[in-house]
N, C-alpha and C positions, 0 to 999 in steps of 0.2 A: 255214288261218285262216278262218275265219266272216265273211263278207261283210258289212261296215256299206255298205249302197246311201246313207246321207248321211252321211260320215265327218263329223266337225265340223273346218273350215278356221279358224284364226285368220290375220288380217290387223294385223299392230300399223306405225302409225306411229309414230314416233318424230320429234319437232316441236322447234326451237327457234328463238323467232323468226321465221317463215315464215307468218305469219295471209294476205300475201297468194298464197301459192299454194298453203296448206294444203286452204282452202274448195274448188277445182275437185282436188284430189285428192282427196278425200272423197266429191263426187257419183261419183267414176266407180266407188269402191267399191260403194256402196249403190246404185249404178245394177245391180248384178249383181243375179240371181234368184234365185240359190242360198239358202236358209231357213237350214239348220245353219250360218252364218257369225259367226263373232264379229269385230266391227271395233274396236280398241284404240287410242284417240290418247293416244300416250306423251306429256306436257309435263317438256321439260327445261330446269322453272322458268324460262321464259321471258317477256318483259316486256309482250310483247302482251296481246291480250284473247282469247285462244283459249277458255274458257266462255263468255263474249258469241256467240264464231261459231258454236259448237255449238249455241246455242239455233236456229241455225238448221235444223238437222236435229231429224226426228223418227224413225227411222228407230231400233226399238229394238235391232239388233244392236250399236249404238254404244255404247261406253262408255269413260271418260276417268280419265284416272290422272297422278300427277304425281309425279316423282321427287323425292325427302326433300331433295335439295341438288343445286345444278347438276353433273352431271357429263361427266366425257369421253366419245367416242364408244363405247369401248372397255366404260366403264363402264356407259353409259345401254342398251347392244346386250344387253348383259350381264346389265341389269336386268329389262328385258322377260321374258325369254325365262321367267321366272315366274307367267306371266300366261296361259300356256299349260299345261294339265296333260293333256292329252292327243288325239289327230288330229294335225295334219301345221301347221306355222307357217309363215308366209310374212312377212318385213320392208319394206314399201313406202315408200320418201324423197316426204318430205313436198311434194316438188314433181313425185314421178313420178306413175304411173297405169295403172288396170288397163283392155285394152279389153275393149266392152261384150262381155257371155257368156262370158268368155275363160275363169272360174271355170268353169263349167259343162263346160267340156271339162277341164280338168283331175279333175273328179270322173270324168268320166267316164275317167280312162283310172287314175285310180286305184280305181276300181272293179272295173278289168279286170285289175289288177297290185297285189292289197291286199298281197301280202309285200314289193313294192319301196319301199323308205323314203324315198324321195328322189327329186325332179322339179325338173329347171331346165329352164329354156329361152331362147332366144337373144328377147334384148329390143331393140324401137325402142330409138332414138335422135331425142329432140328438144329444142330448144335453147326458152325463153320468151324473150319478145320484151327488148329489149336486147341482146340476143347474134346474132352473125353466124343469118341465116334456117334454119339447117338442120336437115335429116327424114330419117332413114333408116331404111324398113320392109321389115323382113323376109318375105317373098315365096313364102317353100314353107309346104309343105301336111303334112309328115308328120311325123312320133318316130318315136324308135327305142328300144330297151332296149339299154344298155350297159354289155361289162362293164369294169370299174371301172380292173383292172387295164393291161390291152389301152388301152383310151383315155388314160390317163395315159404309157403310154408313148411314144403317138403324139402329143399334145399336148407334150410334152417336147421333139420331134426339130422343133417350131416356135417363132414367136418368143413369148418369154414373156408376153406380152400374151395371147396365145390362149390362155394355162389360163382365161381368164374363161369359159369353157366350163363349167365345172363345176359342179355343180349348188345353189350358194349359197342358202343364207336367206332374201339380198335378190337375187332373180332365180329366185324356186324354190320348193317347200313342204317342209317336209324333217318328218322324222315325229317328234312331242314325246320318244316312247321313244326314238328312237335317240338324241336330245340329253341324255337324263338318263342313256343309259348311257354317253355319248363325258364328260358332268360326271362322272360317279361314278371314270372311272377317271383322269381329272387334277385331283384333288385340290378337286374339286365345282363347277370353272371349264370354261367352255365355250373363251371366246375366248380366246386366250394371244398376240396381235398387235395392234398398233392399227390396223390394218388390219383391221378385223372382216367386213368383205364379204367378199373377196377371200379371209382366210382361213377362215373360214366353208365356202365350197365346195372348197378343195383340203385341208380336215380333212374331211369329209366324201367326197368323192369315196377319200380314203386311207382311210375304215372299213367302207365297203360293197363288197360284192361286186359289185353290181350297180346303177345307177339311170337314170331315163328323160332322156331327150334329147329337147326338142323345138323340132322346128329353125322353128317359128313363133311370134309373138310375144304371150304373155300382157298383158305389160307393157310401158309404154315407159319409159327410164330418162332423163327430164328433165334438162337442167341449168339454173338458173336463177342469175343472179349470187350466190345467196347458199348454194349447192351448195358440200358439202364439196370434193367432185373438182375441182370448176375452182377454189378456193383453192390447191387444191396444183399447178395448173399454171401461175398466172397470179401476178406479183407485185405488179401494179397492182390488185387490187381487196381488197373488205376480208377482210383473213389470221385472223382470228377461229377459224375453224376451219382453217386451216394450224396456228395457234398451237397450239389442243387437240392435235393430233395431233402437237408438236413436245416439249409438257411432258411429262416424267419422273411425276410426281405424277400417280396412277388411272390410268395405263397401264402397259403392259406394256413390258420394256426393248424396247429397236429393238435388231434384230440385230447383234449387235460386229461382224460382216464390212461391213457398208453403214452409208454414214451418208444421214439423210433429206433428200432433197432434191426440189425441186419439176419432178419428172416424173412418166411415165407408169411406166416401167418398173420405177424402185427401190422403192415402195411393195409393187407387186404381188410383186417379188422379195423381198421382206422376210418377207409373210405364207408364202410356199412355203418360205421354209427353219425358221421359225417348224415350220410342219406335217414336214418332216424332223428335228425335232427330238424331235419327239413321238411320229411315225409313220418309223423309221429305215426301214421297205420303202419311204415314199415318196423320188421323186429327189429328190437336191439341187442346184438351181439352180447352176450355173458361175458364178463370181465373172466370170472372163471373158468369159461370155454378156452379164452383165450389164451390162459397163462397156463392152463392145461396142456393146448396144440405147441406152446413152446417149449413147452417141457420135453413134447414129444420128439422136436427137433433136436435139442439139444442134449438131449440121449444119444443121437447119432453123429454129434459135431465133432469132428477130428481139430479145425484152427483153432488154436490155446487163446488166440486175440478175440473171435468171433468166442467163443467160451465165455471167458472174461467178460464178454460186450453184454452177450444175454443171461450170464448170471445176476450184471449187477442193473438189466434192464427191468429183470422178473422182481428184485429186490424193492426198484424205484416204484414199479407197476403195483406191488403189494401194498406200499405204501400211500398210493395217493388213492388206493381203491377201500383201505382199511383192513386190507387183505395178509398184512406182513407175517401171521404165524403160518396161516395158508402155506405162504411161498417159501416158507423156511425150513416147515416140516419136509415141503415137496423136496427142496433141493439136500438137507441131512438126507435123504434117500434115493438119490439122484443116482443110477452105474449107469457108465458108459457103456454103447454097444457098438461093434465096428459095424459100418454099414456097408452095404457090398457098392461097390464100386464098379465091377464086369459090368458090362453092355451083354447083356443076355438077349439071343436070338428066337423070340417065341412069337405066340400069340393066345389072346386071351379071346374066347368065345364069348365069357360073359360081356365083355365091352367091346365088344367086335376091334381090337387094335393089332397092330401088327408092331413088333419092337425087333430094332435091328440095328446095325453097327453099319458105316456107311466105310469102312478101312478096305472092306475090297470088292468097293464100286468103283464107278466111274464120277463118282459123285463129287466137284469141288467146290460147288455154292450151292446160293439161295434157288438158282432157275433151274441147275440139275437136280434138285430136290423137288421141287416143286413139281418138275418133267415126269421123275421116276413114281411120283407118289398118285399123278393123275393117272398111269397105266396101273397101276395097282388096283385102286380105287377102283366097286362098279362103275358104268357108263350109265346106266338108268338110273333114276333115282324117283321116289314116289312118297305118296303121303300118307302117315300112319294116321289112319282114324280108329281103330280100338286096339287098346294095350294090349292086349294079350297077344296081339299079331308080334309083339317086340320079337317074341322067340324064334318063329317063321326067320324074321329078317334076320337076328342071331345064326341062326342053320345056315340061311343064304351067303353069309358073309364068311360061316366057320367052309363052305362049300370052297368059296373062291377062293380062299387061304391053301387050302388043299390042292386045285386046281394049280396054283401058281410055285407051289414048293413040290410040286413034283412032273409038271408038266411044261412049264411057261420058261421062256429063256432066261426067266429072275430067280428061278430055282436054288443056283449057287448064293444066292443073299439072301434067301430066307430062310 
């Protein structure tokens, strides 16, 4: 293949309602340097003034589109991905953010790897103010090339939360052609889950032979109260997008084995068996893993509503699975444990991350987040070709941890 040294990167957000944290995800786009970028804010007819805040950008990679009718996430994910005709697309949440340069290494390792179609990589975690303080920045310095096969089986032999490994849309850049040929052969539809993230990277991870792993973080994946994800975790706050994702109507059916309820686990496990349905090589999720991992959650559940929701989900699940004495025995022995709640200030060596409380930073959004975690974060970054180096880079990272909490002006926040 013939080296494009500036592939063109599309970035589309996808907006609904969000004018106040849309504005600080948009600087941290067009804070990048990269020229061939096209920046796409999706409106999904929403009631704010999103052309009013665009006037505040000049920045001509930008440009705004608005979906014909409000629709589901499913649909609006869906919609997009037209706006792309060719390079590699990447989906940013309208409250997340890219840090500064981070594009720039990206080309750069897609310059180095033009046959591999597909790049995710392990994202921050930060919370906007309203929500418990918490920051956790990922800490290594390397990628790897992975093959597809190999890694999905090792991610399987863990708990299903960790296929979010994979190298997703939204978490990733994945290449326009691979997408029109994964539409062409299911019937001209990309996403077939309402879970479009999630499935996104384990349909994609099932068509490639191959794609890059980068264990440092491009992006930080925000949540902010009005985040699809903590709707589906939280019963107390506004279910707007719980609801989207719960209507029949512009989605995809939910898998007959699971019914949807508001955790961590069953969504994720819904989109994976979605992609074993499509991709029969890929594994199929254990019904009993699953109602396992919820059990595990609901050990730690403090809301009596969210309780309720997943008792009598695990009950429903038992039964369409044949499962019902399973789930019954599990729940007759079911204690509660309080789960700790503190924002603890550490850092773990084994996963090279830093965890921290952003209450006496200067921290107010998604761009100061983004800002604080690219100085953190090495400058170099490289390519792991034998495992065993993991450790090496573990040391280098536990090194810079040390350097920074007792030398570095970030001292007092970590």
């Amino acid at each position: 293949m013939t080296k494009d040294l500036s592939p063109l990167l599309t970035v589309i957000i996808p907006t609904l309602n969000r004018i106040d944290t849309l504005y600080w995800t948009i600087k941290t786009v067009i804070a990048q340097e990269y020229k061939n970028l096209k920046i796409i804010i999706s409106d999904n007819c929403s009631e704010d003034n999103i052309k009013e805040l665009l006037q505040n950008f000049t920045d001509e990679r930008i440009s705004y589109t608005k979906t014909p009718q409000r629709f589901t996430m499913m649909q609006h994910f869906e919609y997009i991905l037209n706006y792309a005709d060719k390079g590699y697309i990447s989906i940013l949440g309208s409250d997340d953010g890219f840090l500064p340069g981070s594009i720039d290494k990206v080309v750069h390792i897609i310059n180095k790897y033009p046959d591999i179609l597909a790049i995710g990589w392990r994202f921050g975690n930060y919370n906007w103010p309203g929500l418990p303080a918490f920051f956790m920045i990922p800490m290594a310095n390397y990628y790897r090339v992975v093959n597809a096969t190999s890694e999905i089986e090792k991610v399987f032999k863990k708990n299903i939360y960790q296929t979010i490994c994979f190298p997703s849309l939204y978490g990733g850049f994945i290449s326009v052609e691979l997408i029109k040929q994964l539409k062409q052969k299911n019937d001209g539809v990309f996403f077939h889950s309402r879970i479009p993230d999630f499935f996104s990277g384990a349909f994609v991870a099932a068509n490639v032979e191959k794609y890059i792993r980068l264990e440092f973080p491009v992006t930080l994946n925000a949540t902010s109260k009005s985040s699809a994800g903590f709707a589906t975790t939280r019963s107390n706050v506004d279910q707007r997008s719980f609801n989207d994702l719960l209507t029949d109507e512009g989605n995809a059916p939910f898998h007959p084995s699971l019914k949807f309820i508001r955790c961590n686990v069953v969504p994720i496990a819904e989109a994976l068996l979605q992609v074993n349905r499509l991709v029969p090589s890929f594994p199929k999720v254990a019904i009993k893993k699953v109602l396992n991992e919820v059990m595990l959650e609901l050990r730690q559940e403090e809301d009596r509503n969210k309780i309720a929701e997943m008792k009598d989900g695990l009950i429903e699940m038992g039964k369409r699975n044949g499962m019902e004495d399973y789930v019954n025995d599990m729940l007759a022995k079911l204690v509660h444990v309080s789960p700790s709640s503190a924002v603890k200030k550490k850092f773990s060596p084994l996963s090279s991350t830093l965890y921290m409380y952003t209450t006496e930073t200067s921290i107010q959004n998604v761009e100061d987040a983004c800002n604080f975690a690219a100085e953190v974060i090495p400058k170099e970054f490289v390519e792991l070709k034998i495992a065993f180096l993991k450790n090496y880079f573990r040391f280098q990272s536990s090194c810079r941890y040390l350097y920074l909490k007792w030398f570095s002006g970030k001292r007092k926040y970590i």
